[in-house]
C-alpha positions, 0 to 999 in steps of 0.5 A, spaced: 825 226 588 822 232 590 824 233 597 832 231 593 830 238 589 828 242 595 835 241 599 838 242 593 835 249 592 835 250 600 842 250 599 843 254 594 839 259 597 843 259 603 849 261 598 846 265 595 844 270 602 851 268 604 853 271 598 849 278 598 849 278 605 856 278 607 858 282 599 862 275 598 866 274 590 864 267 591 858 266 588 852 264 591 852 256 589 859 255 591 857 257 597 852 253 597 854 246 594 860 247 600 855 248 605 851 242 602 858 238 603 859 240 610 852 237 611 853 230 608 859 230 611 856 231 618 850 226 616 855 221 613 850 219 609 845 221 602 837 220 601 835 217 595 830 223 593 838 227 593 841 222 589 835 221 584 835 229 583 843 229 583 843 223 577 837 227 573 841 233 573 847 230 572 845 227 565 843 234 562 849 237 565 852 237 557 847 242 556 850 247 560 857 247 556 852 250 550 852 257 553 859 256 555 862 255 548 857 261 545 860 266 550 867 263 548 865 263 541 863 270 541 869 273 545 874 271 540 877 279 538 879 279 546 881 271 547 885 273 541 889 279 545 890 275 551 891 268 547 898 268 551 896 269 558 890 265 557 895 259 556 899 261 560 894 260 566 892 254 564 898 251 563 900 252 570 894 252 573 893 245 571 899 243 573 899 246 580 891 242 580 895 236 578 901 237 583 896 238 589 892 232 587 898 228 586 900 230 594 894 229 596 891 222 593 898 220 597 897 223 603 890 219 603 893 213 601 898 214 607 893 215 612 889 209 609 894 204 610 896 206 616 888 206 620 889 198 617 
């Protein structure tokens, strides 16, 4: 499991000097967990110490919505003003994500069908 913890933080120390070296807005981690896809797609496989990290983090990622919700409860006078925009943006977030999605599970299924 040591060695899954290690990539985990390998990558996101990659992000992380991407980020800083190039003055992205991505945050470090994204990039990192993007350079991590690419990496097991091109391996086309995982190690069983990732996997192990990967589901020990999983169970306690709850815990990381506590500070989330601290944050959202403590900006309630801004939330406030911008209720409207915020709804908003959520709204048509949510269906430009579930439009994108619904068009892409189509396209895969196509392309599935089609290998067969």
């Amino acid at each position: 499991m040591l060695k899954g913890i290690i990539t985990l933080l390998l990558f996101q120390f990659l992000g992380e000097c991407i980020s800083k070296l190039f003055e992205l807005l991505v945050p470090g981690p994204v990039i990192g967990m993007v350079l991590l896809l690419i990496f097991l797609i091109i391996k086309k496989s995982s190690f069983e110490s990732l996997d192990n990290a990967v589901s020990l983090h999983l169970r306690y990622l709850p815990l990381l919505f506590i500070p989330a919700a601290m944050g959202i409860i403590t900006q309630v006078d801004i939330l406030s003003k911008e209720f409207l925009a915020i709804s908003v943006s959520l709204v048509f977030g949510t269906i430009i994500a579930l439009a994108f999605s619904a068009k892409l599970m189509d396209y895969l299924t196509i392309r599935q069908e089609n290998k067969k």
